[in-house]
Residue frames as a rotation matrix with the C-alpha (Angstrom) as fourth column:
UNK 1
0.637 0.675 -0.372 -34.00
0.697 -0.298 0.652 20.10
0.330 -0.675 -0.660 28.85
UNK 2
-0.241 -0.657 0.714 -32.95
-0.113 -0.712 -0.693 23.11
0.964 -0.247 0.097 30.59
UNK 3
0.262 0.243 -0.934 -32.19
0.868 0.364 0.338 22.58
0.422 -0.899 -0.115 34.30
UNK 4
-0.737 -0.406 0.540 -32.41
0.099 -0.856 -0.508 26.02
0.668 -0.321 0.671 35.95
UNK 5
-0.187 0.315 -0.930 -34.07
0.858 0.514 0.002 25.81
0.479 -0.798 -0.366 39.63
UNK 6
-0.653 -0.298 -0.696 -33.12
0.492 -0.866 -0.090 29.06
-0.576 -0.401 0.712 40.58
UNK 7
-0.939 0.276 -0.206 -35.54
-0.345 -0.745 0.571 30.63
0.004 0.607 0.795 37.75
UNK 8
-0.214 0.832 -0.511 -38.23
-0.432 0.389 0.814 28.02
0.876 0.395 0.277 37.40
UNK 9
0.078 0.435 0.897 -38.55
-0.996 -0.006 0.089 26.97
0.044 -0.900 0.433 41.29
UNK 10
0.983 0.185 -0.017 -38.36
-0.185 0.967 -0.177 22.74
-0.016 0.177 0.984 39.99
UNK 11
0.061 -0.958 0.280 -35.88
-0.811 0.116 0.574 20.83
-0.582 -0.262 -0.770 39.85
UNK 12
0.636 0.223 -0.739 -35.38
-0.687 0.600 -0.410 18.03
0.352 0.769 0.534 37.16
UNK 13
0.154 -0.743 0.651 -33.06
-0.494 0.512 0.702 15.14
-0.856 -0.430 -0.288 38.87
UNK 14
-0.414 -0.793 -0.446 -30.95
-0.897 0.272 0.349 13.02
-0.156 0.545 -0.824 37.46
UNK 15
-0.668 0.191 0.719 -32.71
0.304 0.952 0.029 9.60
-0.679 0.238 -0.695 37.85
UNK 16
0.626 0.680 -0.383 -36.23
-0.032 -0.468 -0.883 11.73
-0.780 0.565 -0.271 36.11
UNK 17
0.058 -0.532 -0.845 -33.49
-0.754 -0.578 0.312 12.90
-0.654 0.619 -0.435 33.24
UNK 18
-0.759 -0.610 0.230 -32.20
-0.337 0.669 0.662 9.32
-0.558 0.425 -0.713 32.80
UNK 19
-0.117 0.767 0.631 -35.40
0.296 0.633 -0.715 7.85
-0.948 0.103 -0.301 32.52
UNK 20
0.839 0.537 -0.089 -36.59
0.093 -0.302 -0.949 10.23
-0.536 0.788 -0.303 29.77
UNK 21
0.106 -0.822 -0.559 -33.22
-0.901 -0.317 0.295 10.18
-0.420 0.473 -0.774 28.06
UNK 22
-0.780 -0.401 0.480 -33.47
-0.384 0.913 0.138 6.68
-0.494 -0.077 -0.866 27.86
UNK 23
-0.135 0.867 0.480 -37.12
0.568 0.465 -0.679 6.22
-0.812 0.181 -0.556 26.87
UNK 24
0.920 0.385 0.075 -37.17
0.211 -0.325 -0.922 9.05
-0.331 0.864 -0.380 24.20
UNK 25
0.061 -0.933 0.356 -33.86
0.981 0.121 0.150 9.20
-0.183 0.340 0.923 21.70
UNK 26
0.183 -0.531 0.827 -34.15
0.853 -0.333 -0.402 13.01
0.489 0.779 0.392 21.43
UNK 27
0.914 -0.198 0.353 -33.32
-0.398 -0.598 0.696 14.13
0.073 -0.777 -0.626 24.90
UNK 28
0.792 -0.591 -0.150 -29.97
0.428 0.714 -0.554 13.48
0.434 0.375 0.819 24.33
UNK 29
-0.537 -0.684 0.494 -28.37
0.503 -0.730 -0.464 16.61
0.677 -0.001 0.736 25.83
UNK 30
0.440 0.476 -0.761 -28.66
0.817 0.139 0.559 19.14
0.372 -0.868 -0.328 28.89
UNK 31
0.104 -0.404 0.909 -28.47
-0.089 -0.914 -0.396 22.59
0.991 -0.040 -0.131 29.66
UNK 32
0.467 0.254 -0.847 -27.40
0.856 0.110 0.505 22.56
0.221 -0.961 -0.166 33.65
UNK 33
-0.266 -0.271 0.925 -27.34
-0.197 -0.924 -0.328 26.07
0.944 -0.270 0.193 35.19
UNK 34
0.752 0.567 -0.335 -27.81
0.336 0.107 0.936 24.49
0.567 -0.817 -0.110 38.89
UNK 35
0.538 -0.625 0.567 -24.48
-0.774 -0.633 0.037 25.34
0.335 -0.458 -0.823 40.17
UNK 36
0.665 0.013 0.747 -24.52
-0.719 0.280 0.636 22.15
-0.201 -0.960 0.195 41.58
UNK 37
0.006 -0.723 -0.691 -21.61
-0.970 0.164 -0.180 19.77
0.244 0.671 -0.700 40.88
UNK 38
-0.354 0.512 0.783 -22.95
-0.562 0.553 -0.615 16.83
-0.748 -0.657 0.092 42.33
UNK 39
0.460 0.876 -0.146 -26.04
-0.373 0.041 -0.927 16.89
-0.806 0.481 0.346 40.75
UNK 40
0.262 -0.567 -0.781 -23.41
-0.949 -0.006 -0.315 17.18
0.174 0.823 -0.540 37.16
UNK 41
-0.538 -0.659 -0.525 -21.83
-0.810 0.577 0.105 14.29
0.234 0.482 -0.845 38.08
UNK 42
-0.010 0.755 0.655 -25.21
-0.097 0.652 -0.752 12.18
-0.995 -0.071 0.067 38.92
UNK 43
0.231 0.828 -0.511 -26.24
-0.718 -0.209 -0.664 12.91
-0.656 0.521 0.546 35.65
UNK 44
0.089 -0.640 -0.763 -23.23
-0.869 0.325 -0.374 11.76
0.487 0.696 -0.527 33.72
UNK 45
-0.911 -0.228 0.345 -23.24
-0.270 0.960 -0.078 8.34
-0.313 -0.164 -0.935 35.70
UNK 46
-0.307 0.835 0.456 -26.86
-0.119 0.442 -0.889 8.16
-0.944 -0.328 -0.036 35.07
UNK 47
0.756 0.522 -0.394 -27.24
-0.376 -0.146 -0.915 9.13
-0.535 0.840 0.085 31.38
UNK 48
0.610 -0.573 0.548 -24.16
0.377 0.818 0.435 7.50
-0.697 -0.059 0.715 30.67
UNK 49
-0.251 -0.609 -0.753 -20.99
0.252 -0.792 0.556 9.01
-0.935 -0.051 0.352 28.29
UNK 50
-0.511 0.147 0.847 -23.06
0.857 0.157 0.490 9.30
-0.061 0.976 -0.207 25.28
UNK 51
0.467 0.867 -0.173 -25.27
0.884 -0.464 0.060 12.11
-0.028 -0.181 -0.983 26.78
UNK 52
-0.363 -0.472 0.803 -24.08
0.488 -0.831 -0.268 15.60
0.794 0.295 0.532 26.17
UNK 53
0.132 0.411 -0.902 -23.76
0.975 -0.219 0.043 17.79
-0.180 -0.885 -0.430 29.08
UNK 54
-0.056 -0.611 0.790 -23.91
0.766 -0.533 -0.358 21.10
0.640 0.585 0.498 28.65
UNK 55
-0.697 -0.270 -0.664 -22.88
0.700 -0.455 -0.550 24.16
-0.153 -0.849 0.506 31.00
UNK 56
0.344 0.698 0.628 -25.83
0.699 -0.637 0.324 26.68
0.626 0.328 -0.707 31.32
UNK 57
0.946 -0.187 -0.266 -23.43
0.039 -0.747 0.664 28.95
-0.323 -0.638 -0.699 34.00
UNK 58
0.823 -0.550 0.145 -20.42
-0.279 -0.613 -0.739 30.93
0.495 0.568 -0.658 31.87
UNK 59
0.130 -0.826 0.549 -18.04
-0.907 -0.323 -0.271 30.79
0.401 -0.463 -0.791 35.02
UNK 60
0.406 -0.318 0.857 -18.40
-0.638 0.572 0.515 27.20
-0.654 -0.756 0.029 35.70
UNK 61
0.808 0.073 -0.584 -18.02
-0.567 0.364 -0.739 26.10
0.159 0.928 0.336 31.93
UNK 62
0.145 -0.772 -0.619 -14.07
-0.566 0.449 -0.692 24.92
0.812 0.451 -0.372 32.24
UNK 63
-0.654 0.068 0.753 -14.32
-0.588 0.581 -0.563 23.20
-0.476 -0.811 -0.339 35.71
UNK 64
0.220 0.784 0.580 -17.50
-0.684 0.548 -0.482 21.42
-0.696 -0.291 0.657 34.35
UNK 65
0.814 0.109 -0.571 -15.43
-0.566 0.374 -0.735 20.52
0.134 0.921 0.366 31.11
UNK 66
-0.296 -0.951 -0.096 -11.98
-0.825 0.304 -0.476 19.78
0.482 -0.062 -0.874 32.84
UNK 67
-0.298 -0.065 0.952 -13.78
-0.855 0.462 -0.236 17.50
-0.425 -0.884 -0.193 35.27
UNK 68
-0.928 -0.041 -0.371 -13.76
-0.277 0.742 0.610 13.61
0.251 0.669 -0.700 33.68
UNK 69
-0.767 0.640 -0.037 -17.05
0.584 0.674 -0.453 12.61
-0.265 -0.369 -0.891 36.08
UNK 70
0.303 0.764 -0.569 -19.12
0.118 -0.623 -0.773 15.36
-0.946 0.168 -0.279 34.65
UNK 71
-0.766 -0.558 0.320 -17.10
0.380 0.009 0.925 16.16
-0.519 0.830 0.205 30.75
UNK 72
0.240 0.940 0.241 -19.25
0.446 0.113 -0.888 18.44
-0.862 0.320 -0.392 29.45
UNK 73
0.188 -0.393 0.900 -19.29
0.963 0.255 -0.091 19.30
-0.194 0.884 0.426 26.20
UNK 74
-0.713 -0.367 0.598 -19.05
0.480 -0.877 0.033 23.27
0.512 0.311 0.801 25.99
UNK 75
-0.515 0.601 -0.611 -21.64
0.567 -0.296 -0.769 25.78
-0.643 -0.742 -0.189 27.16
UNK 76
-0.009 0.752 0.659 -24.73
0.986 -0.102 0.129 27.62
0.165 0.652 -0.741 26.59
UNK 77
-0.627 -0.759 -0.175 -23.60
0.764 -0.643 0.051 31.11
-0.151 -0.102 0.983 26.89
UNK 78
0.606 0.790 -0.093 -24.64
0.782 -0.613 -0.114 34.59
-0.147 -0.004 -0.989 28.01
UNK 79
0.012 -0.824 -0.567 -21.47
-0.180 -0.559 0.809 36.69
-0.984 0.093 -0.155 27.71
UNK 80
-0.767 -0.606 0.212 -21.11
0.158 0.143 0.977 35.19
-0.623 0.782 -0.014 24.22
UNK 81
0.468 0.841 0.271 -24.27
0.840 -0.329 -0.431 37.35
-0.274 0.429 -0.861 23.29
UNK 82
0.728 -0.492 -0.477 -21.58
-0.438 -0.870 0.227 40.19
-0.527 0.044 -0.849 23.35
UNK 83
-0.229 -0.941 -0.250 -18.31
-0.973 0.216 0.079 38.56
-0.021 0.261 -0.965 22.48
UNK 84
0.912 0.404 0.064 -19.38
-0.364 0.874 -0.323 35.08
-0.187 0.271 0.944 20.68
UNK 85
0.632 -0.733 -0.252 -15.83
-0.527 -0.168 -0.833 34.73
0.568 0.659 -0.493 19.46
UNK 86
-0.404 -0.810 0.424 -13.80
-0.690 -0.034 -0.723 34.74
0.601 -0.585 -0.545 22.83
UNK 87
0.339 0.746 0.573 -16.47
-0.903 0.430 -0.025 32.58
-0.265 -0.508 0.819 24.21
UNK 88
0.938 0.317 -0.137 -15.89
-0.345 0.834 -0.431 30.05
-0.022 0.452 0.892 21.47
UNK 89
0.397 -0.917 -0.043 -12.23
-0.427 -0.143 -0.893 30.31
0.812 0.373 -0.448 21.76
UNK 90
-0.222 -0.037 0.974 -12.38
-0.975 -0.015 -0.223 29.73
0.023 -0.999 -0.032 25.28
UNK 91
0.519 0.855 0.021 -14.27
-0.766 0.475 -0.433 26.75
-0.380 0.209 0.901 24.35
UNK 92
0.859 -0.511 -0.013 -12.19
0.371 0.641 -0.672 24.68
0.352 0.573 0.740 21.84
UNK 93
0.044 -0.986 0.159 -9.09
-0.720 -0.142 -0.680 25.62
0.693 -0.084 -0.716 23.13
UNK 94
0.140 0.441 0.886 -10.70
-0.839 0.529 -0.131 23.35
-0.526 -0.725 0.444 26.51
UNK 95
0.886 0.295 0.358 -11.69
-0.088 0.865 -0.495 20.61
-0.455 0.407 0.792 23.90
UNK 96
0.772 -0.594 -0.227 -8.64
-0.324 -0.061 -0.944 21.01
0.547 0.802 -0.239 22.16
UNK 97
0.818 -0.023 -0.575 -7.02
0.464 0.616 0.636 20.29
0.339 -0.787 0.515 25.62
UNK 98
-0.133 -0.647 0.750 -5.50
0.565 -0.672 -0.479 23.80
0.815 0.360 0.455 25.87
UNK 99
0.451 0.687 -0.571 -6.50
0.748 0.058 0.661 24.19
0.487 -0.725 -0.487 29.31
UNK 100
-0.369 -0.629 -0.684 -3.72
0.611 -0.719 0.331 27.30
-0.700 -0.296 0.650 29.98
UNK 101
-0.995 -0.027 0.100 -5.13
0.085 -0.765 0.638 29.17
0.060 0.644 0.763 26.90
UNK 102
-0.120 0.926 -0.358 -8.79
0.571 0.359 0.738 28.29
0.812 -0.116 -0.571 28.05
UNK 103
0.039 0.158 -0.987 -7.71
0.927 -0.374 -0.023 29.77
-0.372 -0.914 -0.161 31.64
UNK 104
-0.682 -0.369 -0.632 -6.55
0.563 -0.815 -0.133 32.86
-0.466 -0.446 0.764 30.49
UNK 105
-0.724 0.608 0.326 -9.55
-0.078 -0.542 0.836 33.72
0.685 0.580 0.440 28.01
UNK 106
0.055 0.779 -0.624 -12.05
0.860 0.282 0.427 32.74
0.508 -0.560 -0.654 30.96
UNK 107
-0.353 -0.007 -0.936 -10.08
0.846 -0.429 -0.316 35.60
-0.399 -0.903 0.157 32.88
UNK 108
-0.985 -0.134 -0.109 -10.52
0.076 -0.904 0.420 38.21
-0.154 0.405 0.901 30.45
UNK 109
-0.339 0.912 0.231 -14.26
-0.288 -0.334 0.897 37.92
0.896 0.238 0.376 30.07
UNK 110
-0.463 0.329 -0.823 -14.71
0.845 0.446 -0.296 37.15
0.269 -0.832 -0.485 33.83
UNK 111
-0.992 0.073 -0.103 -15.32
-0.050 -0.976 -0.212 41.12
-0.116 -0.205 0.972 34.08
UNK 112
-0.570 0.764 -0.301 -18.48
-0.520 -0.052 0.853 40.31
0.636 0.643 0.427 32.01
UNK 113
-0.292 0.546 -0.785 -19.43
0.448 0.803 0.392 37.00
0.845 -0.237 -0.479 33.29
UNK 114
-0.835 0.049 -0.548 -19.14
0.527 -0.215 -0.822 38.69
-0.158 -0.975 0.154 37.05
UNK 115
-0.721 0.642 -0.261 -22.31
-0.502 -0.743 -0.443 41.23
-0.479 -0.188 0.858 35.71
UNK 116
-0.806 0.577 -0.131 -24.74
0.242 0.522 0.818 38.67
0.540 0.628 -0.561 34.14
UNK 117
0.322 0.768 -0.554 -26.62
0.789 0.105 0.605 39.39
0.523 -0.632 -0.572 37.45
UNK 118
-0.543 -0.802 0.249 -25.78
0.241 -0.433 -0.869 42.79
0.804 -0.412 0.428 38.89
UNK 119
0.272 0.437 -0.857 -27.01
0.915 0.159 0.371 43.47
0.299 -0.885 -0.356 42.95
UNK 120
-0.886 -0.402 0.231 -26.75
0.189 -0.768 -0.612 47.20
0.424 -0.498 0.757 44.28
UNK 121
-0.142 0.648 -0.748 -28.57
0.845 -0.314 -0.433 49.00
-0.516 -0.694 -0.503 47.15
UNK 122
-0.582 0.084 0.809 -30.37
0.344 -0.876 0.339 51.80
0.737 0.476 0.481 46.31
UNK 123
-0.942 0.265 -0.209 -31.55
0.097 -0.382 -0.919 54.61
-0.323 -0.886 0.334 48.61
UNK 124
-0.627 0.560 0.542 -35.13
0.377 -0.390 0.840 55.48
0.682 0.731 0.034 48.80
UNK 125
-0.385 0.139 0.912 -37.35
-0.597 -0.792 -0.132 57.98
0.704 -0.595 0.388 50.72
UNK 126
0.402 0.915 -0.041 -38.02
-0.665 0.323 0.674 54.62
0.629 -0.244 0.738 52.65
UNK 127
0.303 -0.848 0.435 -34.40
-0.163 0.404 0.900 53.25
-0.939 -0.344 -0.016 53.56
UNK 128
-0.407 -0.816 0.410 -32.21
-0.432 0.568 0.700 50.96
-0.805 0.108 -0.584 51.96
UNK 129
0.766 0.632 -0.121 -33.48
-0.518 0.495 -0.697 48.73
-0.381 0.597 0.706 48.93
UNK 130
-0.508 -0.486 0.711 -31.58
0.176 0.750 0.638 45.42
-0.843 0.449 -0.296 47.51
UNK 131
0.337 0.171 -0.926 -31.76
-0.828 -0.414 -0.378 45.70
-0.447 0.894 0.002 43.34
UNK 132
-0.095 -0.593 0.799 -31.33
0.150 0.785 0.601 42.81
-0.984 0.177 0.015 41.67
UNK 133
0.167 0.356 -0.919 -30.87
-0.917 -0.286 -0.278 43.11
-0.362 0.889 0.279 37.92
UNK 134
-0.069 -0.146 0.987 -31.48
0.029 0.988 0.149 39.42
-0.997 0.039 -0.064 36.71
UNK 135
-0.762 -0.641 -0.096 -30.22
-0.276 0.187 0.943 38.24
-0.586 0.745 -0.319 33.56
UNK 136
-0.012 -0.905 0.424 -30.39
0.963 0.104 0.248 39.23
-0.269 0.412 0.871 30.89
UNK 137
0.821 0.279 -0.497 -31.19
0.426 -0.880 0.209 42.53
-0.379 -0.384 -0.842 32.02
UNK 138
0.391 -0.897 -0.206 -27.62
0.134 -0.167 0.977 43.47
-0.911 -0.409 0.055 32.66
UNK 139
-0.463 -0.534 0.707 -26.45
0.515 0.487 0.705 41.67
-0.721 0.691 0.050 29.34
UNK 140
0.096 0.589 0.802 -28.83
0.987 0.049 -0.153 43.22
-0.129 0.807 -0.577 26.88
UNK 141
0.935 0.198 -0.293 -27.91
0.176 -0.979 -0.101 46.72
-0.307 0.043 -0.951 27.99
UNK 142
0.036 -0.952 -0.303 -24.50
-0.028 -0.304 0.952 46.55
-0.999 -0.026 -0.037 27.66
UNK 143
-0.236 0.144 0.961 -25.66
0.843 0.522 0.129 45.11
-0.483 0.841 -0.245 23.90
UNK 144
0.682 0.613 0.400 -27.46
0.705 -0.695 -0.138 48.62
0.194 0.376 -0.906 23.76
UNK 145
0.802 -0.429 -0.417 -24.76
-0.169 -0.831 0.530 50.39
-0.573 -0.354 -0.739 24.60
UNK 146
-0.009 -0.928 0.373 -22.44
-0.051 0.373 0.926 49.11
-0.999 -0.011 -0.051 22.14
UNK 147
-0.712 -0.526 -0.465 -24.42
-0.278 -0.397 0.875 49.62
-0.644 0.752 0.136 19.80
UNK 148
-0.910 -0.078 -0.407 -26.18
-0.358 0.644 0.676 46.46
0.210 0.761 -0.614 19.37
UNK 149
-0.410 0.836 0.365 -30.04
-0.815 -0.515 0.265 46.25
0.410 -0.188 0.893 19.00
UNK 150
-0.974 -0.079 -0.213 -30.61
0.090 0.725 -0.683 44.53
0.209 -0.684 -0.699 21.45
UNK 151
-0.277 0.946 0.166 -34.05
0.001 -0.173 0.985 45.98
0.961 0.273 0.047 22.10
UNK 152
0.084 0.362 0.929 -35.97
-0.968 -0.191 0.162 46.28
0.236 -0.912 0.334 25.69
UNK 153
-0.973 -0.137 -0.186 -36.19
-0.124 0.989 -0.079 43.32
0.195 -0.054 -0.979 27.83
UNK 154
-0.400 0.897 0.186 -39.77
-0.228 -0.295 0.928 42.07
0.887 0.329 0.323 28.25
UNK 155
-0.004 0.301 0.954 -41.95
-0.901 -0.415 0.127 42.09
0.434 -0.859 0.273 31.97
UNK 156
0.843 0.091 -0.531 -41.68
0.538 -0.195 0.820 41.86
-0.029 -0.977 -0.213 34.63
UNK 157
-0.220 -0.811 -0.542 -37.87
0.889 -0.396 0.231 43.07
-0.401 -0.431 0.808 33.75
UNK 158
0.830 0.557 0.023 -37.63
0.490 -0.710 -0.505 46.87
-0.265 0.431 -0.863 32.70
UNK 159
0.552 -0.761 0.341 -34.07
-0.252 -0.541 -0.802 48.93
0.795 0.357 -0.490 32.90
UNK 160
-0.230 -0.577 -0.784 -31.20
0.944 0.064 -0.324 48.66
0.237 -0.814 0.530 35.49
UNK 161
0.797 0.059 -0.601 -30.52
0.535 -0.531 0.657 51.32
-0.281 -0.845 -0.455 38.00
UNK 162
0.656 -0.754 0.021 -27.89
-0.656 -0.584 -0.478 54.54
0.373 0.300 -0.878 37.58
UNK 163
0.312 -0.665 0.679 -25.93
-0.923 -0.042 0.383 52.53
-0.226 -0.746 -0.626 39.78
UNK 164
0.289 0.274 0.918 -26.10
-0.150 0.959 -0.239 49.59
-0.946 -0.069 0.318 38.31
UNK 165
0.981 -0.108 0.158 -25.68
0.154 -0.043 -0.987 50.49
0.114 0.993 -0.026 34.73
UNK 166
0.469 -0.858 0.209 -22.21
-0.762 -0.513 -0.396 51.94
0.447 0.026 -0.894 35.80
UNK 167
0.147 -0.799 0.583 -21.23
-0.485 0.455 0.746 48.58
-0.862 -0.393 -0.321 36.99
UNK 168
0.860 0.465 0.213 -21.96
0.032 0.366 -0.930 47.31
-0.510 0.806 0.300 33.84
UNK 169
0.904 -0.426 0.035 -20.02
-0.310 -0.709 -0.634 50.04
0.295 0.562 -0.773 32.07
UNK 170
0.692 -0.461 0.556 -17.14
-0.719 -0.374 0.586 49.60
-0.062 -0.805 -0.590 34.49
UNK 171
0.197 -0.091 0.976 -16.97
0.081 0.994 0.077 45.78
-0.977 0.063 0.203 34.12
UNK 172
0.848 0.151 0.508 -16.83
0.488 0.151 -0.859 46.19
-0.206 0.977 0.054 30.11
UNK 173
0.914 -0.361 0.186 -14.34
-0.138 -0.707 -0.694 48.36
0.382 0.608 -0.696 30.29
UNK 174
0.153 -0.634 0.758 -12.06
-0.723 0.451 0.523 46.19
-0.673 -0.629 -0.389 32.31
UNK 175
0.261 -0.215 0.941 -12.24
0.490 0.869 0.063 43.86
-0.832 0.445 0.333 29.78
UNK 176
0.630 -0.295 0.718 -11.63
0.543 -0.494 -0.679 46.29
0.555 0.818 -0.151 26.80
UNK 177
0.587 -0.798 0.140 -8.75
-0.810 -0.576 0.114 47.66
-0.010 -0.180 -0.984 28.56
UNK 178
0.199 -0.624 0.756 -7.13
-0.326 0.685 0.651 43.89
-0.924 -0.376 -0.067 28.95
UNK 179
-0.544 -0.275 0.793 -8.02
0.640 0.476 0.604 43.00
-0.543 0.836 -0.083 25.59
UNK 180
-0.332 0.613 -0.716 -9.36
-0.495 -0.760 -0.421 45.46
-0.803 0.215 0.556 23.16
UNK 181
-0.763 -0.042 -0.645 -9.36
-0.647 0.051 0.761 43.01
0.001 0.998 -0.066 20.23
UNK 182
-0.625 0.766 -0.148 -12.01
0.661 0.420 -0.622 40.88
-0.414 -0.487 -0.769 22.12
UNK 183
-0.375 0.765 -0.524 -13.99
0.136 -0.514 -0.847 43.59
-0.917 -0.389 0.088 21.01
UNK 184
-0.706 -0.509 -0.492 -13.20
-0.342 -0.363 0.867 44.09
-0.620 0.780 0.082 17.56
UNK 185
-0.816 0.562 0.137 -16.08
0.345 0.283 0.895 42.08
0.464 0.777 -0.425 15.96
UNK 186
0.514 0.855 -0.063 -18.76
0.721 -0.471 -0.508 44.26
-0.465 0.216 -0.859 17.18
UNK 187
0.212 0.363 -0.907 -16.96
-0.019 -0.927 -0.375 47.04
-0.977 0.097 -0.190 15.79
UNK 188
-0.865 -0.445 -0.231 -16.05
-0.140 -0.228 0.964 45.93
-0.481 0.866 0.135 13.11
UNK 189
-0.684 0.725 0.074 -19.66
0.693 0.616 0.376 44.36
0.227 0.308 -0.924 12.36
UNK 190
0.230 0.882 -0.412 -21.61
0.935 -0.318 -0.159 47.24
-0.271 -0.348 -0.897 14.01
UNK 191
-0.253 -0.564 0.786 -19.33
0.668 -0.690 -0.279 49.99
0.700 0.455 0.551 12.71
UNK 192
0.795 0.291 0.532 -19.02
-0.172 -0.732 0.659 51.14
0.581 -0.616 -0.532 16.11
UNK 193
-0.031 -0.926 -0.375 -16.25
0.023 0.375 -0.927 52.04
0.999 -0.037 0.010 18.60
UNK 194
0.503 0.497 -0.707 -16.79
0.544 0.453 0.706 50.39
0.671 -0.740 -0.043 21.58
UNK 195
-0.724 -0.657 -0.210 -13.72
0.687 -0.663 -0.296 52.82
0.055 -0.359 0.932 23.54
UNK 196
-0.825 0.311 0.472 -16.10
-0.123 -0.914 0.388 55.93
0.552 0.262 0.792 22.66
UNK 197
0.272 0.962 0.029 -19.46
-0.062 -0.012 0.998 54.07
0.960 -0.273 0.056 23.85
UNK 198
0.282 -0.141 -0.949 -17.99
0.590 0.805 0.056 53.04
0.756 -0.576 0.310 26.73
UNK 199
-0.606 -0.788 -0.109 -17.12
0.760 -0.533 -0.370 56.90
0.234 -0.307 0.922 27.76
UNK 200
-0.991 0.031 0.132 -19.39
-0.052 -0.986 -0.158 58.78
0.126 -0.163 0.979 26.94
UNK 201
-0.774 0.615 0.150 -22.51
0.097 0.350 -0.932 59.12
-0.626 -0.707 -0.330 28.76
UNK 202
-0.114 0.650 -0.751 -25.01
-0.955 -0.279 -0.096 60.20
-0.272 0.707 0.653 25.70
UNK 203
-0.833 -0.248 -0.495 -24.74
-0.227 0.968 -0.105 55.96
0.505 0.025 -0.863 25.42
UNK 204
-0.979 -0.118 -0.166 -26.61
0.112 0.370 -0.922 55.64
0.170 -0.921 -0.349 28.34
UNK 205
-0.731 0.613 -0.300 -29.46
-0.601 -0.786 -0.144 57.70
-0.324 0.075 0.943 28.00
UNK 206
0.044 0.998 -0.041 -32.93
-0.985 0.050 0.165 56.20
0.167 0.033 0.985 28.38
UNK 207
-0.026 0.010 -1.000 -31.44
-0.354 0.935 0.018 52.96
0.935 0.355 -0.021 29.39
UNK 208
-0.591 0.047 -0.805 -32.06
0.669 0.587 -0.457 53.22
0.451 -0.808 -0.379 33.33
UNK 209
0.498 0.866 -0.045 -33.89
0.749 -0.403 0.526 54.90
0.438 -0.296 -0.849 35.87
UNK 210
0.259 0.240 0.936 -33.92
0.220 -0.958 0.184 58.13
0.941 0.158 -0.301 36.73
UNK 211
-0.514 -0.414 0.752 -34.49
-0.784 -0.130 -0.607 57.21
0.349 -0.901 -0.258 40.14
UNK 212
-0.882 -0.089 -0.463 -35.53
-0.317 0.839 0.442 54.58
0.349 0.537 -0.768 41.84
């Protein structure tokens, strides 16, 4: 199961989880994108340490993996739609119990992780307006802007905002300025250079609104 509350309005608990973990052998495993660490460590007393937990939020991945009452097993990843590599590195280096070489790859793609969801006000001939680009809005453009066909997202979402796309941009290039080799399989795989997309605005083009 995927446990994401925040998208789907429900909530799956932990005793509900056990039950059906217990009654059918091929719920064996859990995406949790509540946030809630609690909840995480209900599950793992309830489903007991055979059940696979598995992080469905990027930035809580090594807290949910370092902690013993929750030990999950790695994560389901939205950043590592861009940079699958540094993701997975991040990853086993954790399991490997490399938990200093785990921190410092978490920081370098925190730039990313920080725009999975990006929030910006935008004027209109009416006031103020709150924007919320929800995932994987955010994530798929930057995919198009690098290069990679990522393709439209489908409705209700549509494009991000000028203002919005440029945090994107911004945020990517913070990480390709800390690490550029983080980047290196898309270009080497898309035969594109991610420095260039990342500059120049002819990238951009037809991937937000005009106005809003």
């Amino acid at each position: 199961p995927y446990i994401i509350p925040g998208r789907t309005g429900t909530m799956l608990l932990p005793p509900d989880l056990a039950m059906l973990s217990k009654s059918h052998p091929n719920v064996f495993a859990v995406k949790e994108a509540t946030g809630d660490f609690e909840n995480m460590r209900a599950i793992r007393k309830l489903c007991g340490p055979e059940f696979t937990i598995m992080s469905g939020d990027d930035d809580k991945t090594i807290e949910m993996m370092t902690d013993a009452s929750i030990g999950a097993a790695g994560v389901i990843s939205v950043v590592s739609n861009i940079l699958p590599a540094a993701m997975w590195e991040m990853v086993t280096a954790q399991l490997r119990g490399d938990s200093k070489k785990a921190s410092e790859l978490l920081a370098l793609l925190k730039p990313l992780i920080q725009v999975v969801t990006v929030k910006t006000e935008e004027k209109t001939p009416f006031g103020s307006a709150t924007c919320r680009a929800r995932n994987p809005l955010a994530t798929k453009t930057l995919m198009n802007i690098l290069g990679m066909p990522a393709g439209p997202c489908r409705q209700p979402l549509g494009k991000m905002t000028r203002t919005g796309i440029q945090m994107v941009v911004e945020a990517a290039r913070k990480a390709y300025d800390a690490r550029p080799e983080l980047f290196s399989p898309v270009e080497k795989f898309f035969d594109v250079e991610v420095a260039e997309r990342l500059s120049e605005g002819k990238y951009l083009e037809g991937l937000y609104y005009g106005s809003y």
